[in-house]
N, C-alpha and C positions, 0 to 999 in steps of 0.2 A: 504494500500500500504506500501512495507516495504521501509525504505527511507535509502540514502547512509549513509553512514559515511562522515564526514569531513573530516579526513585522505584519503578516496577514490575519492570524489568530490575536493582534493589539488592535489594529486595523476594525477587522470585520465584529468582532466579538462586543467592542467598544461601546458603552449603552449610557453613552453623556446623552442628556440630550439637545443638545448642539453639538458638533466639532469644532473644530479651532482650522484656523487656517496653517497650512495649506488645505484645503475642502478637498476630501476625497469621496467618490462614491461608495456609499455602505449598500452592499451586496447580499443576496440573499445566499446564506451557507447552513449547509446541513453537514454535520457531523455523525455517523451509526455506527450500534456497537448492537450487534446480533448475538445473543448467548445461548447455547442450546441447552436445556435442562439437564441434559446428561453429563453436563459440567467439561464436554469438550473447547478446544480453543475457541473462544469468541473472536468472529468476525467482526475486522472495523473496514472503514473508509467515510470519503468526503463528499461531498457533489456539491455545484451550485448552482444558481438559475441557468439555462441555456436561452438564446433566442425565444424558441417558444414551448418553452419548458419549464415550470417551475421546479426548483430544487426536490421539493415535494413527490413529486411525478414522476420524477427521476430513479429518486430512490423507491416509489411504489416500483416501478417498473425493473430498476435492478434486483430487488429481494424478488418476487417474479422469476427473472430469469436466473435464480440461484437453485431452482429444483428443488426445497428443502422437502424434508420429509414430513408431512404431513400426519404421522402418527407422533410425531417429537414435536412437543412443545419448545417456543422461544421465545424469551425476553429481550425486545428492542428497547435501547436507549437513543432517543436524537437527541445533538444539542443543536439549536439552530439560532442562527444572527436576530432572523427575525421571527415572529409569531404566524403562523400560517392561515395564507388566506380565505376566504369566506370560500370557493370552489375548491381550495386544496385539501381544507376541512372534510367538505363534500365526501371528495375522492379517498383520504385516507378513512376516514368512516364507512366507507362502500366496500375499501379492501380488505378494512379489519372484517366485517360482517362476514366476505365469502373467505378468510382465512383465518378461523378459528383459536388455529395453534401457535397466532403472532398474539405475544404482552405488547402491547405499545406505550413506551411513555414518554412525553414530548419538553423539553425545557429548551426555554427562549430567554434571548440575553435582552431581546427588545420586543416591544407590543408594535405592532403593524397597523396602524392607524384603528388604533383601538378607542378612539372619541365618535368610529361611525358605528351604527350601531348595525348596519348589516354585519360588519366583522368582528363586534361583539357577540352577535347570534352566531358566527362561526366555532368562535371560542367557544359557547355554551353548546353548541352541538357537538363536537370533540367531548366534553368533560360528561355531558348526558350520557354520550356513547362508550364510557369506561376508558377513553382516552384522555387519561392526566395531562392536563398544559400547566406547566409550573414554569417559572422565573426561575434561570439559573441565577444561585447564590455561590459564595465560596466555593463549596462542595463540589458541584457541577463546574465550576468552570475550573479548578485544580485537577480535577479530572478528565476535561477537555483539553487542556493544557497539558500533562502530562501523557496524554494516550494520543492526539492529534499533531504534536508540531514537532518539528524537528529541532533537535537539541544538538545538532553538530554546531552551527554556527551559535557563537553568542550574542542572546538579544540587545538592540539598543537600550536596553531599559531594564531595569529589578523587575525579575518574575513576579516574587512574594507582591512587592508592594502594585503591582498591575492586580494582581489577583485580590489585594485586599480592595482597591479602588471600585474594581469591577463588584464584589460584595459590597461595598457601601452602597454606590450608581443603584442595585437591583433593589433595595428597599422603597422606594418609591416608586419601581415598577411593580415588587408583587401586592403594593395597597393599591394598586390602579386596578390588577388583574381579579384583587379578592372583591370588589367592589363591582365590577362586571359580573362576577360568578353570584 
């Protein structure tokens, strides 16, 4: 699996809500970590939006053409940049339904214009559907950090103190999301 950069997992993960200049575009990125109950190696990797692709769709469609076995249960982990949208919602609720033996559980570093309220009904149709959307806190994102970016080169920047920042940032995202739900 080829893993992010540190510059792209500061980058994309980043959940100010402004940036600072230089303005870069904040991208839509999924993060997954596939376990299979029989406690064999978990699968990861990354995706991100394509032209006419959400990140989302990508990965429905990757775990798809993984052939998994269908009598074995698996626990999916996303972490993704942004909160998914009101169609992508849709879609991952439609795939959990015809594929039983997927856990899915979804954390977001940022809400996806969560003041409209069609994408709020999104949110609430995922958490209806036994798919957890939580705000990545500390936890989630040391562990996206640790399992997604490549540690050969050294980051411009202290891991810890990104990782604590990024925990501070998400407290006023998960009273945005608890407030929604």
């Amino acid at each position: 699996m080829a893993l992010l950069t540190a510059e792209t997992f500061s980058l994309q993960f980043n959940n100010k809500r402004r940036v600072n200049k230089p303005y870069y575009p904040r991208k839509a990125l999924l993060c997954y970590q596939l376990t299979p109950q029989n406690g064999s190696t978990p699968t990861r990797g990354h995706l991100k939006n394509k032209k006419k692709n959400h990140a989302e769709i990508r990965f429905i469609n990757k775990i798809k053409s993984m052939g998994l076995d269908e009598t074995q249960c698996y626990q999916v982990t996303c972490y993704l940049t942004w909160s998914p949208c009101p169609s992508c919602a849709r879609e991952l609720v439609d795939f959990l339904k015809a594929h039983r033996h997927l856990n899915l559980r979804i954390f977001a570093s940022r809400l996806y214009y969560h003041w409209r309220p069609h994408y709020q009904e999104g949110l609430l149709l995922l958490d209806g559907s036994q798919v957890p959307v939580e705000v990545m806190g500390l936890r989630e994102f040391t562990d996206c950090w640790e399992n997604f970016v490549d540690h050969e080169e050294p980051p411009s920047f202290n891991p810890s103190e990104k990782l604590e920042e990024l925990d501070k940032n998400s407290r006023a995202i998960k009273r945005r999301l608890e407030r929604i739900k």
